[in-house]
Structures are given as C-alpha cells and as structure tokens.
C-alpha positions, 0 to 999 in steps of 0.5 A: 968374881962371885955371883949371886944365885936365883935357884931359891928364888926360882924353886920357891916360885915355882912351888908357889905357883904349883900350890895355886894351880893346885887349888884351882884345879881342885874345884873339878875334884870337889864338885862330885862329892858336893853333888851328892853331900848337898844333893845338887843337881848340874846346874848347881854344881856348874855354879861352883866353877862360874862363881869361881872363875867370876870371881876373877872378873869381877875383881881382875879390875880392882886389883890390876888398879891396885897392881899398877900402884904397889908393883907385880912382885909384891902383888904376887907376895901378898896374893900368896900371903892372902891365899895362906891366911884365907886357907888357915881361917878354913882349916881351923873353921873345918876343925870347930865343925868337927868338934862340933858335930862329934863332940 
C-alpha cells in the first residue's frame, strides 16, 4: 500500500510563512535607518508600525468576507501570489531609482 506524502507541502508552507514573518519583522530593522535618511522624529517613525499593522484592521473585514467566499487554502495561495507581485513591483521601482539618481 503505498501512501501519499505531505513533506513538500509541509516544507514549502513553512518557508512561505517564514518569508512573511520575515517582512513583518523587518519594519523593526528599517525604522532606524528611516529615522536618519528622512529626518524623522519618534512619533513619525512609530507611524510606520501603526500604519502597518492598521492595515490589518482596516482590512481584516473585507478579506475574512472574501475568505468565507474562496476558502482558506486558496486565500493563503493568493495572499502569497499578491505579496511576490507587491515585492517585484518594488524591486524593479528600487532599480528605476537607481538608474535615475547615478546615471
């Protein structure tokens, strides 16, 4: 009887999940270096986490609604999808503004 193995499955959720807790943890790495490149002070740079994170609340409703429609394993795939196209679209903004500024 031969069964049927979850261990990719398992592996590649983990990553997945790894990556954005990566981003979420790396708001606390950046805001220092935002303090002195944008000459902010405490209470603007404490507005990078609140926004952050107010962003879950502002949108936890809308896509719970949409979850209960499409279902949670395909939520998870999309909000993975959305997050990669989301992180390319700053990459390549990131490279235009290079080429801009020293070329």
């Amino acid at each position: 009887m031969q069964t049927k193995s979850n261990n990719f499955a398992l592996v590649a959720l983990t990553a997945l999940f790894f990556v954005m807790g990566f981003i979420t943890v790396l708001n606390d790495i950046l805001i220092p270096h935002l303090k002195v490149i944008f000459e902010l002070n405490h209470f603007e740079s404490a507005l990078v986490q609140f926004c952050f994170f107010g962003a879950y609340f502002v949108t936890g409703g809308v896509f719970g609604k949409l979850l209960e429609k499409i279902g949670y394993p395909v939520g998870i795939v999309l909000g993975f999808i959305l997050t990669s196209h989301w992180l390319c679209f700053v990459f390549i903004q990131q490279l235009l503004w290079l080429h801009i500024l020293y070329f």
